[in-house]
C-alpha positions as a Python dict, from the first residue, in 0.01 Angstrom:
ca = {
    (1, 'X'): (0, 0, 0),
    (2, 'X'): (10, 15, -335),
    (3, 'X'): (-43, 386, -576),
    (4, 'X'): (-205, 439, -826),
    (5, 'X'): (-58, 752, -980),
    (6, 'X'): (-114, 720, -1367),
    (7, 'X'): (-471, 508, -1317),
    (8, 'X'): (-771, 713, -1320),
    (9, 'X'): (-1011, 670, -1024),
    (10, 'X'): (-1343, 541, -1056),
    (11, 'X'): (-1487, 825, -924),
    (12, 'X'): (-1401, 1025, -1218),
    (13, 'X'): (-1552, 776, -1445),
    (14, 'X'): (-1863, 820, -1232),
    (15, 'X'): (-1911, 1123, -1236),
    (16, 'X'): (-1785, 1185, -1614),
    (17, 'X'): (-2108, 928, -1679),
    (18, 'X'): (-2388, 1166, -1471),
    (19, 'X'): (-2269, 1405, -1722),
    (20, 'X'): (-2341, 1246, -1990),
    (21, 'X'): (-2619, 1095, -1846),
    (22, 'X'): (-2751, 1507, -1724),
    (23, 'X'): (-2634, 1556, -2102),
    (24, 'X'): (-2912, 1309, -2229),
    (25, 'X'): (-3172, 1376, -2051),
    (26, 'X'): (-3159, 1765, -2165),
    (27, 'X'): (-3110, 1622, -2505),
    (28, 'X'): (-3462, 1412, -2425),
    (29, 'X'): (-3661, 1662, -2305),
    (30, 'X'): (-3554, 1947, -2545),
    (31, 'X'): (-3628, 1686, -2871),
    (32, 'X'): (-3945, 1598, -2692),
    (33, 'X'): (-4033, 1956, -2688),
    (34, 'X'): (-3962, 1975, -3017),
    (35, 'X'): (-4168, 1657, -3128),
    (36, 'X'): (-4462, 1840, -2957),
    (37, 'X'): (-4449, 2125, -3156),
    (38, 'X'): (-4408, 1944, -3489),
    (39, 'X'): (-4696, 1719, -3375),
    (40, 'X'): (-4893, 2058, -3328),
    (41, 'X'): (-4800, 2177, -3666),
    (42, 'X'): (-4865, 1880, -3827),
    (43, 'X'): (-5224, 1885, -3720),
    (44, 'X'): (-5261, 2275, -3774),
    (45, 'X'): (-5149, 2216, -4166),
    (46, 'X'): (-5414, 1921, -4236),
    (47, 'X'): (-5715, 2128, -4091),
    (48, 'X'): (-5584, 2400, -4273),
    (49, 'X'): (-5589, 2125, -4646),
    (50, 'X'): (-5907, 2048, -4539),
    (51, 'X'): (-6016, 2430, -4521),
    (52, 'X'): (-5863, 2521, -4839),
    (53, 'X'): (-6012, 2173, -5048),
    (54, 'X'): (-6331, 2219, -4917),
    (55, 'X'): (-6308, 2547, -5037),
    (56, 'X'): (-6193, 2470, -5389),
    (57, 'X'): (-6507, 2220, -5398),
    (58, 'X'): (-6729, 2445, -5303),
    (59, 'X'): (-6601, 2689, -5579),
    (60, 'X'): (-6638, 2403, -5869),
    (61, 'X'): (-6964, 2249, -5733),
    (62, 'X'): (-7162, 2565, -5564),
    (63, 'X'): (-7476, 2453, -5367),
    (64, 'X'): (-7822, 2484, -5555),
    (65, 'X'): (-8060, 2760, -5455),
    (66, 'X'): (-8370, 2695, -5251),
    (67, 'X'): (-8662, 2772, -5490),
    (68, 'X'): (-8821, 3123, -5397),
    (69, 'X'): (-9138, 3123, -5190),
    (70, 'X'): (-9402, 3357, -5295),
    (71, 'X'): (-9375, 3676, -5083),
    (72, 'X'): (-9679, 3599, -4879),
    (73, 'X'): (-9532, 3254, -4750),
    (74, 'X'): (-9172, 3443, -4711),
    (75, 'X'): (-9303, 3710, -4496),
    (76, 'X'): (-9449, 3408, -4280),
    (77, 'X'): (-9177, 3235, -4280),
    (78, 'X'): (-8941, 3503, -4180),
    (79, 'X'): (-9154, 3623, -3890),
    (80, 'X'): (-9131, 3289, -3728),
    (81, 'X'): (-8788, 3233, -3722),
    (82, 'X'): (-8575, 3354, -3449),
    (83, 'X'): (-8257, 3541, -3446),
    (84, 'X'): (-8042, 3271, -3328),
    (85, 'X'): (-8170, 3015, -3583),
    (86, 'X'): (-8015, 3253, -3834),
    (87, 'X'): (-7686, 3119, -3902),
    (88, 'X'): (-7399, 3348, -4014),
    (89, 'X'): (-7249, 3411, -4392),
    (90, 'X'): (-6979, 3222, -4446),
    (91, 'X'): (-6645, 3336, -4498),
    (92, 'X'): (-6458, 3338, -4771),
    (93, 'X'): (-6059, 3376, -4839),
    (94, 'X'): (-5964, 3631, -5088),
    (95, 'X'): (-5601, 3527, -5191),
    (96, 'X'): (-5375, 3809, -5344),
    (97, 'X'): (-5266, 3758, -5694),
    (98, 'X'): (-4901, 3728, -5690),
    (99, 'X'): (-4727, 4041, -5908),
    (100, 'X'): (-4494, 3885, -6190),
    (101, 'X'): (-4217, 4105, -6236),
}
């Protein structure tokens, strides 16, 4: 029978590598977590360039007017639309002016 007193046992190697191997899968899933969220951002920030371009066009190209319609034809015209058909004003972002000290 031989010993082996100063040799490690395989066992310990074993279970020293589901440690590390419990170790990178935490690692995995945290960073995948993480990816999501950037992934989220990412999108959230274009839309939000998109937004804030369109904006700036619409500010150095506005939209022509429809021609007025004599008041007869207006009155028509407004009593044969419906509610819903009416769409809502658009928004618009009022950015603070930044105070220079």
């Amino acid at each position: 029978m031989r010993f082996h007193l100063f040799e490690p046992r395989p066992e310990a190697h074993i279970r020293k590598s589901l440690e590390y191997l419990a170790e990178a899968n935490l690692a995995w899933v945290e960073h995948q977590a993480a990816a999501e969220h950037h992934a989220a951002l990412a999108r959230m920030y274009a839309e939000r360039i998109a937004r804030i371009e369109l904006e700036i066009k619409d500010i150095h190209h506005p939209r022509s007017m429809p021609p007025r319609q004599p008041p007869e034809e207006a009155r028509e015209d407004r009593d044969s639309r419906d509610e819903g058909e009416r769409g809502r004003p658009e928004s618009v972002v009022v950015y603070p002016s930044r105070v220079t000290r």
